[in-house]
Backbone bond lengths (Angstrom), bond angles and torsions (degrees), N, CA, C in turn:
res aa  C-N    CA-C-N  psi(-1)  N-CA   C-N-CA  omega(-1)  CA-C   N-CA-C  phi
1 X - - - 1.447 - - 1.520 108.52 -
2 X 1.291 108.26 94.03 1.818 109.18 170.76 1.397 96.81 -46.45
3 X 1.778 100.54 165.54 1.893 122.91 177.75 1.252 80.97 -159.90
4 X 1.512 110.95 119.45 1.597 123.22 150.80 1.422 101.32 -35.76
5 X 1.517 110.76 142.78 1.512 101.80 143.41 1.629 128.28 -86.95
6 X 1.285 97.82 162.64 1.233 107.86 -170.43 1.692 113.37 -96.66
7 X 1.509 121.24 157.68 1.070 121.55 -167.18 1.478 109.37 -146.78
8 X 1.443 128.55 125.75 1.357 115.27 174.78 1.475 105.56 -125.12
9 X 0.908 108.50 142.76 1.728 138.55 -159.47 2.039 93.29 -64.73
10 X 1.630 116.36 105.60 1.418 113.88 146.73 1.325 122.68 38.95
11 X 2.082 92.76 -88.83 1.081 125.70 -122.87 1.916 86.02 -111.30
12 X 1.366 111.05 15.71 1.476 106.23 -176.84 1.912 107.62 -80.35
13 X 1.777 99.16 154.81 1.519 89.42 170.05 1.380 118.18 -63.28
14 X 1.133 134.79 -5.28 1.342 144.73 165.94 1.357 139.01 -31.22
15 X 1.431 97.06 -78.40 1.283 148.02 -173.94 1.766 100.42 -83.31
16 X 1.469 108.64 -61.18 1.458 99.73 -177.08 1.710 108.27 -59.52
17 X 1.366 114.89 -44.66 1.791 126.66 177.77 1.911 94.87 -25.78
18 X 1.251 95.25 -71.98 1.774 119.66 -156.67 1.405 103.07 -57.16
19 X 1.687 114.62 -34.97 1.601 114.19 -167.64 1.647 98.20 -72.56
20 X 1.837 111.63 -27.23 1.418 120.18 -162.80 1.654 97.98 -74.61
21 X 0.846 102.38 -37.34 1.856 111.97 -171.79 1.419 107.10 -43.36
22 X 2.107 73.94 -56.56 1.946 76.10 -163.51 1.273 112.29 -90.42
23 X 1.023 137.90 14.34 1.614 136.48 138.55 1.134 110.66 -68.62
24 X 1.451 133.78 -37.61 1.394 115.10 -170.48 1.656 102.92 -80.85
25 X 1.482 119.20 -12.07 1.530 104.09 173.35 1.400 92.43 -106.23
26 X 1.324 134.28 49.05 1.817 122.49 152.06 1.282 111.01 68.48
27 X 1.526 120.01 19.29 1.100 110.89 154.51 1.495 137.65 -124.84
28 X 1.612 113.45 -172.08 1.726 94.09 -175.53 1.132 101.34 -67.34
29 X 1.745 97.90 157.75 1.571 118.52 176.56 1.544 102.07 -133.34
30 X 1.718 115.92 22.95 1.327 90.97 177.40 2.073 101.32 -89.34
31 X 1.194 96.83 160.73 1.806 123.94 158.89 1.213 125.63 -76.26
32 X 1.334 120.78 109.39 1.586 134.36 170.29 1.493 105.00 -131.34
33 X 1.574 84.24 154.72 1.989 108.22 -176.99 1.638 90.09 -78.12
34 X 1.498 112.81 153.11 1.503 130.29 172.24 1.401 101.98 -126.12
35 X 1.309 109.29 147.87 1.441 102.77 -176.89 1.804 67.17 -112.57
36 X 1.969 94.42 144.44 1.826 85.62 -172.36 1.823 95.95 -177.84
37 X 1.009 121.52 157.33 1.524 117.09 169.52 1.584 108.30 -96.71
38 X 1.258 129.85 141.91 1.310 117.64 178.01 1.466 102.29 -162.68
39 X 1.167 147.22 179.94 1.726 166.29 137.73 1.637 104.10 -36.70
40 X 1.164 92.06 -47.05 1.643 95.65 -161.08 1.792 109.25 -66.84
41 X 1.002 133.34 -35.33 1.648 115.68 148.67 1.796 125.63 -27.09
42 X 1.322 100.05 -51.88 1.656 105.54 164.53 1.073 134.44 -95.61
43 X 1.226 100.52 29.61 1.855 106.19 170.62 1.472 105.48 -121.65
44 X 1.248 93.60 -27.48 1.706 105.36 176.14 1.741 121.49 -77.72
45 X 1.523 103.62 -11.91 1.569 113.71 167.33 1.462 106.02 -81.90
46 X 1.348 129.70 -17.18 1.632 124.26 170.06 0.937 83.09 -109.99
47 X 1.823 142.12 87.98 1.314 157.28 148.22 1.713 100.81 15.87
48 X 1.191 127.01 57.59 1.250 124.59 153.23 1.493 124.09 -110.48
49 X 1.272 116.20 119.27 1.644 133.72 -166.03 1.937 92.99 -58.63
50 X 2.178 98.48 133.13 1.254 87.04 159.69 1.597 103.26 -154.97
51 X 1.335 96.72 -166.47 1.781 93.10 -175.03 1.494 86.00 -151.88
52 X 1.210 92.77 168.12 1.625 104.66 -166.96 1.808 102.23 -125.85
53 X 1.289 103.60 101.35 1.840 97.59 -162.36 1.559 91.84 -140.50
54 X 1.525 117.11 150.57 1.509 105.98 174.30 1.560 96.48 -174.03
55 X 1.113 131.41 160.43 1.054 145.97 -168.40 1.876 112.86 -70.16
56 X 1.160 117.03 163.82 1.772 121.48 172.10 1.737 100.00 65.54
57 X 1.688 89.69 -171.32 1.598 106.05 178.41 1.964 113.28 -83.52
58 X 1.173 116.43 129.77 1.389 114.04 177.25 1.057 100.59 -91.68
59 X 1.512 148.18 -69.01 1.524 142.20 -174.71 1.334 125.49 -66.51
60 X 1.030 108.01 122.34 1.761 120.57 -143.23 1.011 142.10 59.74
61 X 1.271 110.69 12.69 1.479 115.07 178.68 1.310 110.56 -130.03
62 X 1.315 130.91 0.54 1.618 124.79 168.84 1.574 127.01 -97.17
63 X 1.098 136.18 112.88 1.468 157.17 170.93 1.323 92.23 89.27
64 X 1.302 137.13 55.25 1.654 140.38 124.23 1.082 127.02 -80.39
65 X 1.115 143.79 158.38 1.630 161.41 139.34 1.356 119.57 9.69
66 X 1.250 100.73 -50.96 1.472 133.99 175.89 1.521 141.38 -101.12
67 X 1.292 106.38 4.45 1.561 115.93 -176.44 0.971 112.73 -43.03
68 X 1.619 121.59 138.05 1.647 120.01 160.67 0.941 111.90 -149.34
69 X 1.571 117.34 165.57 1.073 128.22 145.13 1.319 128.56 -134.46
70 X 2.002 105.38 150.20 2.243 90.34 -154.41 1.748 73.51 -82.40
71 X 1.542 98.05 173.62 1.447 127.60 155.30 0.688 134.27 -72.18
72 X 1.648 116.98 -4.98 1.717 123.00 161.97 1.974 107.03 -78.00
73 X 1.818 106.37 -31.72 1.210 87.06 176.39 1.600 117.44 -92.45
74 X 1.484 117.31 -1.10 1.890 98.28 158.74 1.518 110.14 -77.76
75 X 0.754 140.94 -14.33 1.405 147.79 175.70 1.551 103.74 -58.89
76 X 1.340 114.69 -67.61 1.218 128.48 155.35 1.345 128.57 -15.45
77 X 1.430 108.20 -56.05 1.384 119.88 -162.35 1.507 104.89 -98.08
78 X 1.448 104.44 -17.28 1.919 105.38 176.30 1.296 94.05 -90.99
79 X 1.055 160.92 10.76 1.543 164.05 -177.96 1.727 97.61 -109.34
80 X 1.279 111.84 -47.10 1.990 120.48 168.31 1.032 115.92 -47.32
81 X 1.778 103.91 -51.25 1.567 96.78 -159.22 1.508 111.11 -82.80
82 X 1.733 109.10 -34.89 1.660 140.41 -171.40 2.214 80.24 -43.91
83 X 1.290 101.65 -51.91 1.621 106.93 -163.17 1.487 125.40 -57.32
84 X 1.665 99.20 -43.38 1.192 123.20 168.13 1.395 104.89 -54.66
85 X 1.246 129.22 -73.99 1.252 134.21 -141.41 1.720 90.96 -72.19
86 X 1.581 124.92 -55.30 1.695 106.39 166.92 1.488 133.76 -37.02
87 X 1.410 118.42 -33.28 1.209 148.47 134.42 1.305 116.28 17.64
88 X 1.861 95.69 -81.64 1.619 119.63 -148.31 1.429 87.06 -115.13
C-alpha cells in the first residue's frame, strides 16, 4: 500500500518550535528528508503539521537483533518534547 510522503513547510510554528528546542539543548537543529515508514504521512492528509524526531540511533539500529536505546537518550527526548510542547 503506497503513502504519499508527507512534507511540512520550514517555516511552520512547528518545525521552527523543535529546531528552537534543540538548539537551546546544544543540539543539531538542521532539517532533512528520511526515506522512513511512520504515522506522520497520515496525519498530514487531515492537514495536521508533523515532524518525525525520536530518541537513539536510527541507521543501523532499527528492526535488528539488537536495537536500543540508552536511558540517557529517552530522558533526552522527554526533556525535547516537555520543551516543545511549552513552546506551542
Amino acid at each position: 500500500d503506497y503513502k504519499q510522503p508527507f512534507q511540512t513547510k520550514l517555516d511552520s510554528a512547528l518545525v521552527r518550535s523543535c529546531q528552537a528546542e534543540l538548539e537551546d539543548q546544544g543540539r543539531d537543529a538542521s532539517v532533512r528528508a528520511l526515506s522512513s515508514t511512520n504515522e506522520a504521512n497520515v496525519f498530514s492528509r487531515f492537514g495536521i503539521e508533523c515532524v518525525a524526531i525520536g530518541p537513539g540511533q536510527s541507521v543501523g539500529n532499527s528492526h535488528a537483533p539488537n536495537e536500543h536505546v540508552r536511558i540517557s537518550q529517552l530522558y533526552d527526548a522527554v526533556r525535547f518534547y516537555k520543551g516543545v510542547l511549552e513552546r506551542m
